[in-house]
Structure formats: C-alpha cells, structure tokens
N, C-alpha and C positions, 0 to 999 in steps of 0.2 A: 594207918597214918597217911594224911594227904599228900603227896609229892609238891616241889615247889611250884610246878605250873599250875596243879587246882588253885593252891595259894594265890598263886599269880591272878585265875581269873574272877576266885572270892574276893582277890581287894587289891583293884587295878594299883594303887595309890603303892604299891610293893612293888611293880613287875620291872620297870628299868632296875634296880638295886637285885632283886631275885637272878634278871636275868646274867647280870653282872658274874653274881657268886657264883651259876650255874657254870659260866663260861669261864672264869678263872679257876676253878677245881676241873674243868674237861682234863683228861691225859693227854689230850695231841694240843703241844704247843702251839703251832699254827694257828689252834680256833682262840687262844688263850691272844694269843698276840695280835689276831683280828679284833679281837675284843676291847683290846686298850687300845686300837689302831682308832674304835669308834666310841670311845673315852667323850669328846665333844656331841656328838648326838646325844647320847646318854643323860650328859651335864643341862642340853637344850630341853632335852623331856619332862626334867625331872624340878628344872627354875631352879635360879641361885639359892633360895633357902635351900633347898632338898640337897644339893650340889654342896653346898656349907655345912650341912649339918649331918647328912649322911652319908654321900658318895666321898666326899674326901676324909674323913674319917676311917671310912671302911680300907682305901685305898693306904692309908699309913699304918691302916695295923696286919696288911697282907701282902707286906715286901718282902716275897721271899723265893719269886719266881726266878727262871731262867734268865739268864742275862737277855738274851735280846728281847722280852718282852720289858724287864726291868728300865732298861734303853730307850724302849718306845713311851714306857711310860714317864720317863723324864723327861721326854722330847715333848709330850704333850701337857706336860703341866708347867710349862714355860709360856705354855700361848694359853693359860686357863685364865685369866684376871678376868673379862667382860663375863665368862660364866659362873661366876662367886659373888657377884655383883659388883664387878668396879676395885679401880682402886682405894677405898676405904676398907674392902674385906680381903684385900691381898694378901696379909700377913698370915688367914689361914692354907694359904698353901707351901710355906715354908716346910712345916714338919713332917709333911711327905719325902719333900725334897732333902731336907736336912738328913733323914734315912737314906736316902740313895745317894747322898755325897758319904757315908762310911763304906757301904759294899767292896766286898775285894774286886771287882771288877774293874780294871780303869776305864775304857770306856764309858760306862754308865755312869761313874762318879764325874767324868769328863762332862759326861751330858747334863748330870743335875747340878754341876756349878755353871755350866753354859744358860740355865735356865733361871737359876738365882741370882748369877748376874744382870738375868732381863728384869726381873721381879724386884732387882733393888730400885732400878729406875724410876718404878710406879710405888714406890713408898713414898710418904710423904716421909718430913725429916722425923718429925716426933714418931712416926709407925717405924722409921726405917731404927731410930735410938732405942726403941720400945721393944721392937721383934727380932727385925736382922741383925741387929749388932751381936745380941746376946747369943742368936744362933751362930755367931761369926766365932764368939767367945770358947761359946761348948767344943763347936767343931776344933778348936785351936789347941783344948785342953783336953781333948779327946785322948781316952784310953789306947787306940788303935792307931797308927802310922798313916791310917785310908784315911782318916776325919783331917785329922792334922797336913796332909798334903792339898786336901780339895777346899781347905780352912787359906789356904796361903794365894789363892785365886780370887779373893772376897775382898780381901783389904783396900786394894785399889780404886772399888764401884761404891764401898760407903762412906770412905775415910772423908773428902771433900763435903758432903754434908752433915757432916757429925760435930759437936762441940769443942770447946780444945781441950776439957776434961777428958771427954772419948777419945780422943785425938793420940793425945796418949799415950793412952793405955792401950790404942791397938799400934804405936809404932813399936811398944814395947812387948808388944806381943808377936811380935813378925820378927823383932829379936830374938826372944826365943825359940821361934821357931828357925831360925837362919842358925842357931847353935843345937838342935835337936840332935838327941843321940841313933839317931835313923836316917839314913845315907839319903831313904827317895825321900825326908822331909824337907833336908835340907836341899836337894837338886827341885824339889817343887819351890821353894824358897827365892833359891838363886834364879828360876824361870821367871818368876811374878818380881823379882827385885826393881828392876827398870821403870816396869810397868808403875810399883807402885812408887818408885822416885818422881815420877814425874807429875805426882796429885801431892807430895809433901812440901810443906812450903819452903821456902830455901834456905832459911836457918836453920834446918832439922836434917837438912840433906848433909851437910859437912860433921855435924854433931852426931846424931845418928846413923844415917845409910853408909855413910862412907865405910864406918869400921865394921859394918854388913857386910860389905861388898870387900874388904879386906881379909876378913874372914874366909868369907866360903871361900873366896880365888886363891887361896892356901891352905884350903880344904884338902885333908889326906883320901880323897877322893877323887877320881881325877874328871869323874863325870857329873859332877858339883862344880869343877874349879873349870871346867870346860863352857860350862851356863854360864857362871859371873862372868865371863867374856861377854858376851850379848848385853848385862847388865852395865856391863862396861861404858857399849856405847851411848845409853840410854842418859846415865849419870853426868859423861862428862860433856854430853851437848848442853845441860844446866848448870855448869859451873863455869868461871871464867877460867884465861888462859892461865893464870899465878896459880889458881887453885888445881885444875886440871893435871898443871906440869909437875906441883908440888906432893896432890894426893893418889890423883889418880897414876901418872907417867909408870912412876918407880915398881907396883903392883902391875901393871899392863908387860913392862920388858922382862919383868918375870914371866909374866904368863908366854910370851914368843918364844922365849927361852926353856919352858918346861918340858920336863923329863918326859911326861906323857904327849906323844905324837898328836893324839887326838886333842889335845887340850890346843897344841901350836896350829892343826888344822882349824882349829873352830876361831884362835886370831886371823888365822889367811883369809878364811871366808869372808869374817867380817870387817875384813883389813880399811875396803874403800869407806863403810860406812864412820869407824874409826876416825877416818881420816877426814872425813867433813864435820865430825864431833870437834876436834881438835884445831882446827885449824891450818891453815898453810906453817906457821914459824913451828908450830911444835911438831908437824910433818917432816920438816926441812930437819931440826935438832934430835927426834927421838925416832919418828914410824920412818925415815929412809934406813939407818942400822937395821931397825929391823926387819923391815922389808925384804935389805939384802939376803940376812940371814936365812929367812923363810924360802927365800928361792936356792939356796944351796943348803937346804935341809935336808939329812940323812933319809928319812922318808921321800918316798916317791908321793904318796897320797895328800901332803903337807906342800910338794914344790907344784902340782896338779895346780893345788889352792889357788896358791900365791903367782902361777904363771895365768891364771885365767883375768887375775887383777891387775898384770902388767898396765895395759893402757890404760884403765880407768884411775889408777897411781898414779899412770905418769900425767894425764890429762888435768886431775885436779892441782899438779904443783904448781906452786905460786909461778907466775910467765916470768919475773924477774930471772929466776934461780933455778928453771926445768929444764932447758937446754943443758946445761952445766949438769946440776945433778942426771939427767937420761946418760950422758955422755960416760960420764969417771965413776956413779953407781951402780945403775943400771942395766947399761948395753954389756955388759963382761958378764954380767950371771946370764942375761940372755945369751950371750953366743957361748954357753958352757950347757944349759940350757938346750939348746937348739939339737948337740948330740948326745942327749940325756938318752938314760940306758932305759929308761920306761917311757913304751908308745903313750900312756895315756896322758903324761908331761908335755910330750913332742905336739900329740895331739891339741890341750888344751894352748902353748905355748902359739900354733899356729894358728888359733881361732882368732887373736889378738895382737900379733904381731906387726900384720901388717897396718894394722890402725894406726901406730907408730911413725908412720910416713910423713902425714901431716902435722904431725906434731915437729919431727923433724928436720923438715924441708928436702927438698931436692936432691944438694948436694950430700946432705950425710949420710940421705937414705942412698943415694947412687954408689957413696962409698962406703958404709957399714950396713947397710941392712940387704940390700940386691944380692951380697952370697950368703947371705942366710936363709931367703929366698927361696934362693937355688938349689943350696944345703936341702930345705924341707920339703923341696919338690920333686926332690930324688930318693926323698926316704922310703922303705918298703911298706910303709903305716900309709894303707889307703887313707885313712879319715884326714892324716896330717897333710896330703897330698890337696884332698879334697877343700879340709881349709885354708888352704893358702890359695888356691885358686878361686875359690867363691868369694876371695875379700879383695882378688886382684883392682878390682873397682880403684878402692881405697889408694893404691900406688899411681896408676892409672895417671889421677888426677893431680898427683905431685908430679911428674915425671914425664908425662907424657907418653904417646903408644909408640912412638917410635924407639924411643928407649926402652921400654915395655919389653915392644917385639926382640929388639936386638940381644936385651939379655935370659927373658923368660920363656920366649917362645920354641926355641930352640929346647929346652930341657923338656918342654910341655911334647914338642913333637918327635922326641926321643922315645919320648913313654910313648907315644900313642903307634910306634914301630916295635915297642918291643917284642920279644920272641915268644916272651910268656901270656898269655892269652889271656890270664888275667887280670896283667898290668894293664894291656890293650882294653879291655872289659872295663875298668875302672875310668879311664882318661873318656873312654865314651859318652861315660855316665857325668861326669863333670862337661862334655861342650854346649849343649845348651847353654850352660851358664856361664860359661867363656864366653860366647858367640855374644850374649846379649851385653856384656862388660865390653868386648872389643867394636860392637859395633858389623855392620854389614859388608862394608866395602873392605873393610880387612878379614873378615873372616873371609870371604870368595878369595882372598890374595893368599891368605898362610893356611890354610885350616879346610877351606870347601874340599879341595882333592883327598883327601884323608878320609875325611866323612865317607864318601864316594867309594874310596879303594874300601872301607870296611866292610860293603856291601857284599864282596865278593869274597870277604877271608874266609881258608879253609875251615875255623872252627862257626861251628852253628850257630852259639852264645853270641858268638859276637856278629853274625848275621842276623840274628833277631833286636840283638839289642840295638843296630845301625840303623835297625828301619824305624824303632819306636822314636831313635834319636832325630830320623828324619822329621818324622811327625812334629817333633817339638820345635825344631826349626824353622819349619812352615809356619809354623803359630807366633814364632819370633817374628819374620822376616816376612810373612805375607806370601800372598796366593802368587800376584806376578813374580816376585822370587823364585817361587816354586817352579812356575811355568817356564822361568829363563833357566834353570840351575838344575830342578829334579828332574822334570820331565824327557829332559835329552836321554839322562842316564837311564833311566826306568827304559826307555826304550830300547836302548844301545843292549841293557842286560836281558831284554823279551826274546833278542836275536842270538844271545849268545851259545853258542855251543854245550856247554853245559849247563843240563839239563837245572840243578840246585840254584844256579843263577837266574837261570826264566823264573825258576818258584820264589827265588828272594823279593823278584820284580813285581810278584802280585800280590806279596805280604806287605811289599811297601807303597799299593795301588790300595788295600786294605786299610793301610792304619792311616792313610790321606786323605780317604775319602769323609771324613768328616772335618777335614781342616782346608779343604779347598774346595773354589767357586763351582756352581753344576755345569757353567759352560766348561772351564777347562776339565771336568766327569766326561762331558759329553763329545768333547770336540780331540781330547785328547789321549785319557784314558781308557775309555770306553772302547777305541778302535784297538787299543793294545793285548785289551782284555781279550774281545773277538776273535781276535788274530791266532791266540792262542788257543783256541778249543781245540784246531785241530792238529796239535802236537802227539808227536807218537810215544810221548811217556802218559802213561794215566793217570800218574802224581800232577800233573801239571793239568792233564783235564777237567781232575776231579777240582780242583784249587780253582782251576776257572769257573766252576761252576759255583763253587763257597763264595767267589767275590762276586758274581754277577746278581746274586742274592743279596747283595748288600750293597750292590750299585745300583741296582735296579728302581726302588724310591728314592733314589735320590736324582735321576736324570728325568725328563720329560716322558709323558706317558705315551707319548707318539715315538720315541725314540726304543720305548721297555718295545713295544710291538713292532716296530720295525725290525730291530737290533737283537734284543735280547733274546725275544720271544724263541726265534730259530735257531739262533746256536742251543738255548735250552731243550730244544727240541730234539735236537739232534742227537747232541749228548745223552738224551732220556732212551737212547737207543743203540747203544754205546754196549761195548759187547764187553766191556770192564764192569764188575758188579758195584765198585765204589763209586765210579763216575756216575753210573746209572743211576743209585741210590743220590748223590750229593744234585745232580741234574733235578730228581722228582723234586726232592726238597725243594727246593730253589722257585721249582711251580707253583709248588703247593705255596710258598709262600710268598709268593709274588700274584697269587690268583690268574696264573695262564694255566687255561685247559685246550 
C-alpha cells in the first residue's frame, strides 16, 4: 500500500491537505502546532476553492487536539476571510469556529469568540441573519455550559444589524441566559451585560436590561453579582438622572453594602468611573455615603480600593459643594485611614493624598493635611514613606518650599540619620527625587551634606548605594554642579585615612564617569585616580586599576599615554597577584603594550 508521500507525488493536486493530515496525526505537538501555525501558507497553495471545500472542512471535523494547538488554531481562522475568497464566502468559517467556542478550554473558547466577533464585521446583514445569528442561537441553547458562555460574547457584534424580529429574540435570549441554572453562564452574562446595553436601543434598556441587571446584582453568587457592578456603570451612563436614581441608585447601595467583600471591592474600584456615569447631584445624594462607607470597611483589600480613589472622588465633585463635602465627609475617614493597621491601605492612601492639596488650598492643607504628612512620613512602610515623598511636588506648589522645608524637611532628615541602616538605605533611595522637586539651591542648603556624610557610613549598602545616588544627582544637576559640590569631596575622601573611604572615592569616580564632561575626567579626576596607585593597600590598587580601564576611552588619547599608560605599567608589576591581574586587564583592554 502507497504511503501518503507517494500519494503526495502521484497527484500533486493532494499534497498541501496530505501534508496537513500527516502533520496533525505527528505525536510531538510542537510539529502539530507548527503546523496550524502555517494554516495561511497552506490556504495560499491550495486557492479559495480548495481552502472552501477541503482544508476548512477537514479542519472542523478534526477538533480534537491539545489545547494550545486548538488556540492557535482559533487565532488563525479569525484572519482567514481573503483566503476563502472574501467576504461573500465568510459564513464558511463559522463551523470551525462555532466547535471551538464549546471546548472545555477557556482560553481557546476565549480565542474563537474573539475571532467570531472579527468575522461578524465582514458579514453582510442578510449573511450575518442567515449564518451567525443562527450559530448565535445553537451556541445559546447549547447542551453544555462552554457554548452557552462563549454564546453571551456574540450578542453585542450582531444585534445592531439584525431586524427588530431578531432583535428580539436575541434580547430574549440573553435573558435567559442572565437566569441560567449555571453560575459561569450567568457571570459570562453579567461580563457582556454593559457591553451589550450600550447597542439596545433605549427603550429596551429600562424594559429589558434593567431587570437583567437587577437580577444577576442579587445573584446568590457573589462572583455574578461582583460583574453586574461593571454592568452597572455601562447602563447607567445611558439612562437619565430620574431614571438612574430610580432604577439603578437602590441596586448599586446594595451592592457597596454587600455581604461579600469582593462584590464591595469591585464597587471601590470602579467607584470613579460610577461616579461620572451618574453625575455630580447623585454623587453629592447617594456615592458620598457610600464612599464613606467603603473607606471604613471592615476589610483591608475593600478600604486599599476605595483609598486609591480618594482624589480622583474628590477631584470630580461638583466645585460648588467639594470643599464642604472634602471637609465633614472625607478628611475624617482619611485621618482614621492614615493609621490604618494594613500597610497596603497606608500605602495606597499615600499614593493620593497628597494630590488633595490643590484641591484644598493653602491654608487647609497647612492645617489638616501637613500632620498627616508627617504622620506617613514616619511610618515604618517604606513604600508609604516613598509615596508621600514622590508626590511632595503636588504640596510644593500650594504651600510653598519654605513651608515645605520648615514642616517636612526635618522629619525627611530624621530618617536619613536614623540608626537603622535601612531606614537610612531607603531615604537614599528616594533623594534623587526630592532633589529634583526641591530644586538645587535648596538641596546644597538642607540635603547636599547628608548625601556627603553617607559616603563615609560604616555600613557598605549604604556606601554603595550613596555613590549610585551621587550619580543620579549629577544627571539632575549637571556637570559644573558636580565639579563645585562632588569633586572637592571625592578628593577630600582619596586622602583620607581609612583605607574603605579612598575605595568609596573611586566607585564614585566609577559610576560618574559616564555622567560628566571629559575635561573635568581629565583635569580633575584623572589626577585623583593616579594618585592612588601608589597606595599601600592592594584593595585600593587593584580598584585603581578597574577604573583606569574605564577612564581610559573616555579621556584624550595623548593623555591614555601620557598618564595612564605608566601607572598601568607599574601596577602590571606589582607584587600583589590581584593588582597584577586587574593592571594586565586594563592593558589588554585599553590596547597598551
């Protein structure tokens, strides 16, 4: 009996479809996945008849692979219409696809409605009433839970060109599926609810969707009634405020109110976008209660939420009535807030706090918000530390730096003394970004000596970390900054007595050398460098020798040989085996022989 490749070369007009079968029976998935990977080549060999009549036939009655070929192959019969010939023959790649929207896989099902939503587009209307509806229908009425959820992602791409007969019949079928006796039909349900409110036309949204949407959000599910929140906001940006306040309000303060945490997290999240659904008066009448509530919620992961939304809350309230309401609802759950027993509250509270200023003004921030400030700049939660200092900007410019300094700067250079070396480590790690909020002439006044002294602290960590700190300074502040403010001290530390401070001085000649000019390389540090070879520690040798390997293309080439060339030399002879070693290097890679 022939095997398929004779086949193959008795009668060319087999061999793309042969080669097909061969490759999806291989055992090693990979060649199986290659293979639908090159799904379009195939379709191009073989011309849209052949691609119509054979390859996508074959292809919907041999869905029974591994999931990530199953995947791939959903992914590629989304981009198939020009290879079937156009959209008048689109409708034959449904039935491929319509199999791979039931698969237990959710991904793949993910991927063949992502694909059938592209393929409704290129229906015309009579193809689209003709083929996808009907497969919208089956899918809907499907025996299995998988058709019926991936059926509830359809509704929204065909409904707008469909008749008002169809019209319908598929709102009435999205109701039954929003009541299905299958928990993931209805949470697929409650996901696409929004989506497809906003293609129904508005007399169908209060008649229909609404007691949808009333439904699942008291759904005995709580991951159902968690979804219709999001539907929530969808709905009530289409409806007026009478109706909003009427249908939607009474359902939504339940939902901030429910028993399941997660259901109240997923109002918090989507608290602001709520809140431009609705408008300023029903903000003012219903979302400030709850608001409050959300931020003195028994969960930590619910008041997270609802503290990340502070400003963007307070920012969107009507300007008549936001002073007032920041002031008597507000500022109280924040300053309870503020020493909330979960860092990740403290955290998220500090990201947003200070945005609060301008909205404020001057004086209210000078008198309610400056010790709260203070409060979260003393906390032992690096990150809440770090956001209140990255948004100092924000106060800054209501307040001014001198008031700035007199109240924050002092708590900022408490920490940056502290005894624990990794309060000190942390505050490091934040001046960069002080520096560039406060400006230059006041960092030299409050903040330059500090930088300075951390050069020299006994722990390492924070000797490494001051040099990289210098580095980013320099990139702030510029070269002649450097040259009036770094360069004394780099020097002052080459003479010092202890030996760890001459090596501080050439890891921070190291991590400058690409952030400053080659005259001040050449004029300045370069001599510093030299100076040091011949030190009688050999830690300090061999280190002169790593940086002159790395100063070396960067100064004048008459300088490398004047300069460099013999201290390298020197060193290369050096009765330390590491200096010796770091010395050749250094030749070898600077091309002195």
């Amino acid at each position: 009996m022939a095997s398929t490749s004779d086949q193959c070369t008795a009668d060319d007009s087999l061999y793309p479809i042969a080669v097909l079968i061969d490759e999806l029976r291989n055992e090693d998935v990979q060649r199986r996945l290659n293979s639908i990977k090159k799904l379009s080549t195939i379709a191009l060999a073989l011309g849209v008849e052949r691609s119509r009549g054979e390859l996508i036939p074959f292809l919907t009655d041999t869905i029974y692979d591994e999931d990530e070929v199953l995947l791939a192959l959903a992914e590629q019969l989304g981009t198939f219409t020009p290879l079937v010939g156009g959209q008048e023959h689109v409708p034959c790649l449904l039935a491929p696809l319509e199999s791979l929207a039931t698969v237990e896989e959710t991904v793949v099902r993910d991927k063949a409605v992502e694909s059938l939503r592209k393929l409704s587009e290129e229906h015309s209307q009579a193809d689209l009433e003709t083929h996808f509806v009907p497969m919208v229908k089956r899918l809907a009425a499907g025996d299995w839970f998988t058709s019926r959820t991936s059926a509830c992602g359809l509704f929204s791409v065909c409904y707008t060109r469909c008749n008002a007969t169809i019209k319908g019949e598929l709102r009435a079928m999205f109701n039954c599926l929003c009541g299905d006796d299958t928990p993931m039909v209805r949470r697929a349900a409650a996901s696409k609810l929004g989506e497809f409110a906003k293609v129904v036309e508005p007399e169908y949204i209060k008649s229909d969707l609404i007691p949808m949407f009333n439904s699942l959000a008291s759904d005995e599910q709580d991951s159902v009634r968690l979804l219709a929140v999001e539907a929530c906001v969808s709905i009530a940006s289409l409806l007026s405020n009478e109706d909003t306040e009427s249908l939607i309000m009474p359902t939504m303060r339940c939902c901030a109110e429910d028993k399941s945490w997660r259901v109240r997290y997923m109002v918090a999240d989507k608290f602001n976008e709520l809140q431009d659904a609705v408008g300023p008066e029903i903000t003012k009448q219903d979302l400030v209660p709850a608001f409050q509530s959300l931020l003195k919620d028994c969960e930590a992961e619910v008041r997270a939420a609802a503290s990340h939304k502070v400003k963007a809350f307070c920012d969107k309230l009507s300007p008549g009535a936001r002073e007032q309401i920041i002031m008597t609802s507000i500022l109280p759950c924040v300053k309870d807030l503020v020493s909330d027993a979960n860092q990740h509250v403290k955290s998220a509270l500090a990201s947003v706090i200070m945005g609060l200023s301008p909205i404020l003004g001057k004086d209210n921030t000078i008198q309610h918000l400056l010790p709260l400030f203070l409060a979260q700049l003393k906390d032992e939660c690096p990150e809440v530390r770090l956001n209140i200092i990255s948004n100092l900007d924000c106060v800054n410019e209501v307040i001014g730096i001198q008031q700035l300094s007199q109240s924050l700067l002092p708590a900022i250079v408490e920490l940056a003394e502290d005894n624990k070396w990794r309060v000190r480590l942390a505050i490091i790690e934040y001046m960069p970004l002080l520096a560039g909020q406060l400006g230059v002439e006041f960092f030299d006044e409050k903040l330059n000596l500090l930088c300075m002294q951390w050069l020299v602290d006994n722990v390492f960590a924070i000797r490494e970390a001051a040099t990289n700190n210098l580095k980013k300074l320099v990139e702030k502040f510029g070269a002649s900054w450097a040259k009036r403010t770094v360069i004394p001290r780099i020097l002052e530390m080459s003479r010092d007595q202890n030996y760890l401070h001459r090596m501080t001085c050439l890891f921070c000649i190291n991590v400058l050398i690409d952030v400053v000019e080659s005259e001040v390389l050449s004029k300045d540090m370069l001599p510093i460098v030299t100076a040091l070879a011949t030190d009688a520690v050999a830690n300090v040798r061999f280190n002169v020798a790593k940086t002159l390997q790395k100063l070396g293309p960067k100064v004048e080439a008459s300088l490398c040989v004047a300069q460099v060339k013999p201290v390298l030399e020197k060193l290369s002879g050096d009765g330390d085996v590491d200096v010796k070693f770091y010395a050749e290097e250094a030749m070898a890679a600077l091309s002195i022989k």
